[in-house]
C-alpha positions as CSV (number, residue, x, y, z in Angstrom):
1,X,-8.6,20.5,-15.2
2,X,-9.5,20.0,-11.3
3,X,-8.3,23.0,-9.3
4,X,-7.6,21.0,-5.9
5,X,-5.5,21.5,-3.1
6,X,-6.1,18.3,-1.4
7,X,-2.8,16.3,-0.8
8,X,-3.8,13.1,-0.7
9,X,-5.2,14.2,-4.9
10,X,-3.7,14.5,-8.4
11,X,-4.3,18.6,-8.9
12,X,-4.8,17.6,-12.8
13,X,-7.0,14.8,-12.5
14,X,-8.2,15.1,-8.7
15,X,-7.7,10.7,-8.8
16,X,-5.7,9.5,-5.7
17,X,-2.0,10.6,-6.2
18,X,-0.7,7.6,-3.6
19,X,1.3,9.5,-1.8
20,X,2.7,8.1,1.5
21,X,3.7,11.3,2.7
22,X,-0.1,12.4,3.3
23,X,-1.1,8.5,4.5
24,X,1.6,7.7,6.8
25,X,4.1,10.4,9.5
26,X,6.6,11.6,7.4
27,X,9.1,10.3,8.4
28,X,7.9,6.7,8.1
29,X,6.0,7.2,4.4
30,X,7.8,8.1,0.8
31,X,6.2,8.7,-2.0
32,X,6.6,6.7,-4.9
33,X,8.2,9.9,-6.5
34,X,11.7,10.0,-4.5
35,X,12.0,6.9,-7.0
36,X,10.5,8.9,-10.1
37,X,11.4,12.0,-9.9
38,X,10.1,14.6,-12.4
39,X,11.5,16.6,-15.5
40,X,11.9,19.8,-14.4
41,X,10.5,21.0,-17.4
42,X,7.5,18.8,-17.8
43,X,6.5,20.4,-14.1
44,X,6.7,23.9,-15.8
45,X,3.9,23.0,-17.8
46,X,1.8,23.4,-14.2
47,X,-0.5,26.4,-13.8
48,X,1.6,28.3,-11.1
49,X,-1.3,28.0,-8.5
50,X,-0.7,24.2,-8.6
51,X,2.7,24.0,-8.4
52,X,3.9,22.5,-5.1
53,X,0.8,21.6,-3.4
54,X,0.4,17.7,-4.2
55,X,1.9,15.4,-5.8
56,X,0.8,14.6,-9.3
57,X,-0.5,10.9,-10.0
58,X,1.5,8.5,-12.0
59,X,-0.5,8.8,-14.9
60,X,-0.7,12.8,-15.2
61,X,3.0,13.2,-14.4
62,X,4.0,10.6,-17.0
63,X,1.8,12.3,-19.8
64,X,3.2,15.5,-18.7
65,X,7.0,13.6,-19.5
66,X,5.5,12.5,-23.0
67,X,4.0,15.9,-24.0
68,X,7.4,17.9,-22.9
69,X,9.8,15.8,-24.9
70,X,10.0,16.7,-28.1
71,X,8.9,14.9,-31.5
72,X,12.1,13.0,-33.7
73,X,12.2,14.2,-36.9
């Protein structure tokens, strides 16, 4: 796991996160995440320290969705 406090990153997989927020003013960006928003719980599963300081890539934040729902029987 990166450690990275860089907004324009993923903090899991330090990859660009495409935010528009951090490329554009912002109140002429959005990030594709207004659209996407994430499961609360699935954001839990963030070490503390990178909890609100970027936004997450596609990628990471969908397998953090897929590893916070739970198996069918």
């Amino acid at each position: 796991m990166i450690l990275n406090a860089d907004s324009q990153r993923c903090p899991l997989c330090g990859n660009d996160n495409a935010c528009g927020l951090t490329t554009s003013p912002p109140s002429q960006g959005t990030c594709w995440c207004f659209s996407r928003p994430a499961n609360p719980d699935a954001l839990k599963r963030l070490p503390a320290d990178l909890r609100n300081q970027a936004c997450l890539c596609p990628r990471c934040l969908q397998q953090l969705h897929d590893e916070t729902i739970p198996n069918a029987p």
